[in-house]
C-alpha positions in Angstrom: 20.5 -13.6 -53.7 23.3 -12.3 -51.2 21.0 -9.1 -50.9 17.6 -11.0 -50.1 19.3 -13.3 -47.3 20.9 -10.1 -45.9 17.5 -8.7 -45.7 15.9 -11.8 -44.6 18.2 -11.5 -41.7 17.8 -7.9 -40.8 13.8 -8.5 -40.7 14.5 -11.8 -38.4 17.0 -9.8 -36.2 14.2 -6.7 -35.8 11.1 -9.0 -35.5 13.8 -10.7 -32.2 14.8 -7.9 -30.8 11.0 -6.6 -31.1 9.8 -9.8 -29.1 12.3 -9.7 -27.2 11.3 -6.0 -25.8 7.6 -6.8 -25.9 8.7 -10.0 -23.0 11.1 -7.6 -21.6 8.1 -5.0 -21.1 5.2 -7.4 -20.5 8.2 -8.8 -17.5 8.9 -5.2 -15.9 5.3 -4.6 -15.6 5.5 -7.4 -13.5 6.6 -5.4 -10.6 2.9 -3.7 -10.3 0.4 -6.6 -11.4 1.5 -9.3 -9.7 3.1 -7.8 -6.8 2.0 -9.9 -3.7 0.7 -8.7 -0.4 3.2 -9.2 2.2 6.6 -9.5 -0.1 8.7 -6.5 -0.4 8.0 -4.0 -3.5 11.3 -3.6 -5.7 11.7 0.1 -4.0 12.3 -1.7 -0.7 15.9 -2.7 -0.2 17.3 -5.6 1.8 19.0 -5.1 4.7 21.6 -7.3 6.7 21.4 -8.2 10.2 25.0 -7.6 11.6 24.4 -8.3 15.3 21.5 -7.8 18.3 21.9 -7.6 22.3 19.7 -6.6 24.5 17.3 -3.7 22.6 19.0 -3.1 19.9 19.6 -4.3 16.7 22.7 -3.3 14.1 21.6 -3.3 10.7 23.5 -2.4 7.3 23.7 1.8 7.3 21.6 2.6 4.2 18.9 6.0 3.6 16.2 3.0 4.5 17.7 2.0 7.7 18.3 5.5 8.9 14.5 6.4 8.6 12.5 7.8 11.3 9.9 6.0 13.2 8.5 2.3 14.4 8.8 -0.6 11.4 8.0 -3.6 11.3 11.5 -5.8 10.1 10.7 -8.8 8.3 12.5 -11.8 7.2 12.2 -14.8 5.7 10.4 -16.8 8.6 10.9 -13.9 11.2 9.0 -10.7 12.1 10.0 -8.2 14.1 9.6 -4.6 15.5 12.1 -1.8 15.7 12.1 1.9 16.7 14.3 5.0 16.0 17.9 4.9 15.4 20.1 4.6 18.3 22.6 7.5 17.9 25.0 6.9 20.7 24.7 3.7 20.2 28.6 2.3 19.0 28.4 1.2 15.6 30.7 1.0 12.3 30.6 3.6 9.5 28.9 0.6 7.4 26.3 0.1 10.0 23.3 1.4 11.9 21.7 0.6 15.2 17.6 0.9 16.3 15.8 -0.1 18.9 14.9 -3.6 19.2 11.1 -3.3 20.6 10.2 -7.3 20.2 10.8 -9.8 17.9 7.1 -11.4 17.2 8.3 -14.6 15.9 11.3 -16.6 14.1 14.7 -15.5 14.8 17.1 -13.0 13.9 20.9 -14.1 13.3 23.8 -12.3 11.8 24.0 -12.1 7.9 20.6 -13.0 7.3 18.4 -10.4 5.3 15.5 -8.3 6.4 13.4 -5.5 5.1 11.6 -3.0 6.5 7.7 -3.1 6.2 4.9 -0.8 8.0 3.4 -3.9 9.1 4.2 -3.2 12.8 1.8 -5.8 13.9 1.1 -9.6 12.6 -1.9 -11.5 13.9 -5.5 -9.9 14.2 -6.9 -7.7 16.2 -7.5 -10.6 18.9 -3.4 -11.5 18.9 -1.9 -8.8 18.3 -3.5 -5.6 20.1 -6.1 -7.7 22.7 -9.3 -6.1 20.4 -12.3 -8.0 21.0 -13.1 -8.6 17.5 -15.2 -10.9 14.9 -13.5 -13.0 11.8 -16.5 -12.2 9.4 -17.0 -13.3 5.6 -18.0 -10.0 2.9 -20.1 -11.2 0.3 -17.6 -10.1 -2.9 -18.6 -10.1 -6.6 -16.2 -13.5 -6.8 -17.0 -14.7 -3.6 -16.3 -14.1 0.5 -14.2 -11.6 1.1 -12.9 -12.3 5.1 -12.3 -9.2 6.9 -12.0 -8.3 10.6 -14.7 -6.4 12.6 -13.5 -4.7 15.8 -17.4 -3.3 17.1 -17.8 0.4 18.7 -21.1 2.3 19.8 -20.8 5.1 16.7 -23.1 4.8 13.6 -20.0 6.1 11.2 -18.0 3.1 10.5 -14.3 3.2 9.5 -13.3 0.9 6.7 -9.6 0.0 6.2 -7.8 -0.9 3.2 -4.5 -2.1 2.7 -2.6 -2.0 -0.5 0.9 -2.5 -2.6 3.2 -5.0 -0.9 1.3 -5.1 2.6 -1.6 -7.3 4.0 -4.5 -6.4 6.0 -2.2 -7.0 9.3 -1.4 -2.8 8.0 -4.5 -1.0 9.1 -4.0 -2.8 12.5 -1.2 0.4 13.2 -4.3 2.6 13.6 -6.7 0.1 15.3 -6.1 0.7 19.0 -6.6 4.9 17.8 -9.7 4.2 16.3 -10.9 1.6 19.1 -10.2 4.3 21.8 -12.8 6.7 19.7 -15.7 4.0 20.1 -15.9 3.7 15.6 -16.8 0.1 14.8 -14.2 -1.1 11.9 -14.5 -3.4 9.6 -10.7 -4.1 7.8 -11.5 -6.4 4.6 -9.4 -8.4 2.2 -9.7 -8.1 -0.9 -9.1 -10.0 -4.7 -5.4 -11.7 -4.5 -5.5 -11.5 -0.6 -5.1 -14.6 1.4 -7.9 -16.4 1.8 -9.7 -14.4 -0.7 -10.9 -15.3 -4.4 -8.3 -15.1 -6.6 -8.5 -12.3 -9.7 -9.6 -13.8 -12.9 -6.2 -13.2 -15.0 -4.3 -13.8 -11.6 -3.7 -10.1 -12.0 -3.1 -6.7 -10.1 -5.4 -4.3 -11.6 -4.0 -1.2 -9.2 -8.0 -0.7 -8.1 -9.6 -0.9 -10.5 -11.4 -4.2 -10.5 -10.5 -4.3 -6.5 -12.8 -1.0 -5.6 -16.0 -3.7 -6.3 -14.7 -6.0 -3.0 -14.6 -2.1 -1.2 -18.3 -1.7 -2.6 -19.1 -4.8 -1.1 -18.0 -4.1 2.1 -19.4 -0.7 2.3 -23.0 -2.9 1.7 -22.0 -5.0 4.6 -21.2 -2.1 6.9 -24.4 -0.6 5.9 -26.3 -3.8 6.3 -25.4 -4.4 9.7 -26.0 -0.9 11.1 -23.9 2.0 9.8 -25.1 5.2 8.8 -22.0 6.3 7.5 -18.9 5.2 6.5 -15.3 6.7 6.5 -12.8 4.7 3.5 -9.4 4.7 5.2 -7.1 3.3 2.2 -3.3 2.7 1.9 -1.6 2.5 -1.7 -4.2 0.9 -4.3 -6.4 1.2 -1.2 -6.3 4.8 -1.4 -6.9 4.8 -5.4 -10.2 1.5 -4.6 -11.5 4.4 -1.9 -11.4 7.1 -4.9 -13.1 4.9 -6.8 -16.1 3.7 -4.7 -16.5 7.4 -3.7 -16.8 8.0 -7.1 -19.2 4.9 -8.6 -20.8 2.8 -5.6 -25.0 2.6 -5.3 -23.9 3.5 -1.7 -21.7 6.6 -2.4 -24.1 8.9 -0.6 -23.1 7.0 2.9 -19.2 7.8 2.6 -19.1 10.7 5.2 -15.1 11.0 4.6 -12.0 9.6 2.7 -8.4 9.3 4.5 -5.6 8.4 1.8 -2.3 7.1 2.6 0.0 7.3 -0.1 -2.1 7.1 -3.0 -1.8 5.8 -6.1 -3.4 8.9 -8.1 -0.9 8.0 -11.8 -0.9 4.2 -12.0 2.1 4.9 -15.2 4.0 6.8 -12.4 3.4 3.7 -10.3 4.8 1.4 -12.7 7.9 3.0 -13.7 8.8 3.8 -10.5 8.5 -0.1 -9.7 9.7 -1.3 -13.0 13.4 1.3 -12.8 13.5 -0.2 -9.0 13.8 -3.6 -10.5 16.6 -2.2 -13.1 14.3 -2.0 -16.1 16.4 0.2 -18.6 15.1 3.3 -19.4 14.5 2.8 -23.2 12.1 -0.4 -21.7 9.6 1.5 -19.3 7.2 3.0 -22.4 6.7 -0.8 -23.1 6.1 -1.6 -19.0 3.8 0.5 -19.3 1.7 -0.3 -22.7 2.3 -4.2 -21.6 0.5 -3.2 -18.1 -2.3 -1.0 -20.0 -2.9 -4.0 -22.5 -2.8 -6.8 -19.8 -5.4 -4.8 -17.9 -7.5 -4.1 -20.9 -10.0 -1.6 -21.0 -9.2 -0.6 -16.9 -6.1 0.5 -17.8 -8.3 3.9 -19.5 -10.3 4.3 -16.5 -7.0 4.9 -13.9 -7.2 8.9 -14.0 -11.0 9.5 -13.0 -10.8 8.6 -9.7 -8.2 11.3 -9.1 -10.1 14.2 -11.2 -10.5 16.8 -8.3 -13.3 18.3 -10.1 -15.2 14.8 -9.1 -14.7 14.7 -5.4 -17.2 15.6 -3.4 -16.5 14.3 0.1 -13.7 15.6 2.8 -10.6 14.2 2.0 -7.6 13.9 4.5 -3.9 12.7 2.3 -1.4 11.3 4.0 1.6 11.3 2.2 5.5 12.7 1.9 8.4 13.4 -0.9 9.9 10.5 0.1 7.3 8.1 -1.4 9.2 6.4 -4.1 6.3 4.3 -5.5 3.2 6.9 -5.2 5.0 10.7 -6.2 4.2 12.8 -3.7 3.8 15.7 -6.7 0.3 13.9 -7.3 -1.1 14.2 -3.7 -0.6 17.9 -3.7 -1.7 18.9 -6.8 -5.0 17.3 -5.9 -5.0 19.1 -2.1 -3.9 22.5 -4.1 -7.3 22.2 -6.7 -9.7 21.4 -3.9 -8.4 23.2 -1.1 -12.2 23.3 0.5 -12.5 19.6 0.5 -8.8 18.6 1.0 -6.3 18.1 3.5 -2.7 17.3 2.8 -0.8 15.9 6.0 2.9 15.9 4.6 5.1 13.5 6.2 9.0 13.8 5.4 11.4 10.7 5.0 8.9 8.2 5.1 8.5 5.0 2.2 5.4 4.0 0.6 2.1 3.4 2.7 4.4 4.3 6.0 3.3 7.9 6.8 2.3 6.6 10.2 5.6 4.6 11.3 7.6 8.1 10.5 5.2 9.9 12.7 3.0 7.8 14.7 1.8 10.8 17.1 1.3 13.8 14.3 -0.6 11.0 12.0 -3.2 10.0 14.8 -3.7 13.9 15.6 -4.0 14.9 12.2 -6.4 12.0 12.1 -8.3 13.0 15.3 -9.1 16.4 14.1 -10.5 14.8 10.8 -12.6 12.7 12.3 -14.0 14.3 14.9 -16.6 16.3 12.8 -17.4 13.1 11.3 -18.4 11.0 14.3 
């Protein structure tokens, strides 16, 4: 009897600790499928404001502060902008101090908490770069998708597409650049965007369901005029470009693809985001088997879009080691098995979907050349 209840116990204990993983997998997957657009990914640390005067802000010194470039520096309730580190600047060991460009709205006080975020800009096109523009609605397969157009005189269009932890306030960096060069650009939402439908199963499916509101605005562009059209994609938006370059009606009318920081191994992806938010290691097998079986038969599908032996377009990557979501590893393996097709623009110390904030002036060059045969 004494041996039954024993074993009763052990098989109650395992079946526990078994459900118990299973949660603790199904919550660490968490991290990728329900991240939402403008909240910090788990890579991104938190910051605290220590003081500002007059230009400058003094943050706490940490390898995130201390990157190059232009960020945006969000808040709960506050935006603003700050450029490179002020090295002269007096400071403790603990601390660092940027440039203070602007602060776009709320306030910033001591001891309150802020993260970096390559959303430089917030507003539309209209607000926050002076961009005569139209608020228009793309018919999606679950229903309008609202985008921004910003018209020009060329008959290649460029589409934008944000993705992981950012909103479509991202591809406005690059606006004024591609303004200046007379494209007309259409920058969509898409499923789990505000003001968009929401997904089905309330779910991030890292492109693969999201590549059908691209389709649908590649229709759109195509609808209203262009002959052409150029997927410019951030994150997931990188991997949704892949993938509509790969299976749209309309693939023959994508002239070019520029990826910034793709997502080319979603499992990568996922443990990268699910270690960020101190999953242990023994865990992140089960993040990702709960992610593949939460996204169902998608989760097979992930790896096509990044075959190189199935791209057939010119392809300009964005993208640096210092990705910590997207591995950089990924980007040039694919640039190294289709070196006619393409281009790898490395960009050092710079986070996810931020190549241009680290290099602002190299990224719209590199960008210049590669579109100019396009036009």
């Amino acid at each position: 009897m004494r041996t039954v209840k024993a074993t009763a116990a052990a098989v109650t204990a395992a079946l526990a600790a078994g459900a118990a993983s299973v949660a603790a997998g199904r919550l660490a997957s968490d991290a990728a499928l329900k991240a939402p657009p403008g909240r910090p990914l788990p890579t991104e640390p938190r910051l605290t404001v220590h003081s500002t005067a007059a230009g400058q802000i003094t943050l706490t010194r940490d390898l995130a502060s201390l990157r190059p470039g232009t960020y945006g520096l969000a808040g709960n309730g506050s935006h603003a902008v700050v450029g490179p580190v002020l090295q002269d600047a007096p400071h403790l060991p603990d601390t660092v101090v940027r440039r203070l460009e602007r602060v776009t709205h709320g306030f910033l006080h001591p001891r309150d908490k802020v993260w970096l975020t390559p959303n430089v800009h917030v507003g539309d096109p209209g607000s926050a770069l002076g961009l005569d523009h139209a608020d228009v609605d793309v018919p999606g397969e679950l229903g309008p998708l609202p985008a921004w157009f910003v018209p020009g005189v060329r008959e290649t269009w460029v589409i934008t597409v944000h993705g992981l932890g950012t909103t479509r306030e991202l591809p406005l960096n690059i606006m004024e650049f591609l303004h200046r060069r007379h494209f007309p650009v259409l920058d969509v939402a898409y499923r789990g965007d505000l003001g968009a439908p929401r997904p089905p199963d309330g779910l991030n499916h890292l492109g693969e369901t999201e590549w059908r509101d691209l389709d649908a605005a590649i229709g759109y562009a195509v609808r209203y005029g262009a002959e052409r059209v150029v997927l410019h994609g951030w994150s997931i938006g990188a991997t949704m470009a892949l993938r509509a370059a790969l299976h749209s009606e309309l693939r023959g009318r994508i002239s070019g693809l520029v990826l910034d920081s793709p997502v080319l191994d979603w499992e990568a992806t996922l443990r990268a985001l699910a270690r960020a938010r101190h999953t242990p290691r023994p865990l992140l097998p089960l993040a990702v088997r709960a992610a593949q079986g939460r996204m169902g038969p998608d989760g097979d599908r992930l790896a096509d879009a990044s075959d190189p032996e199935r791209l057939t377009v010119p392809t300009l990557i964005f993208h640096g080691p210092g990705d910590a979501v997207a591995p950089w590893r990924f980007s040039r393996r694919l640039a190294a098995r289709r070196p006619n097709l393409v281009a790898l623009h490395t960009v050092p110390n710079a986070p996810h979907s931020a190549m241009w904030n680290a290099d602002p002036e190299n990224y719209e060059e590199a960008l210049r050349r590669f579109l100019t045969p396009l036009m």
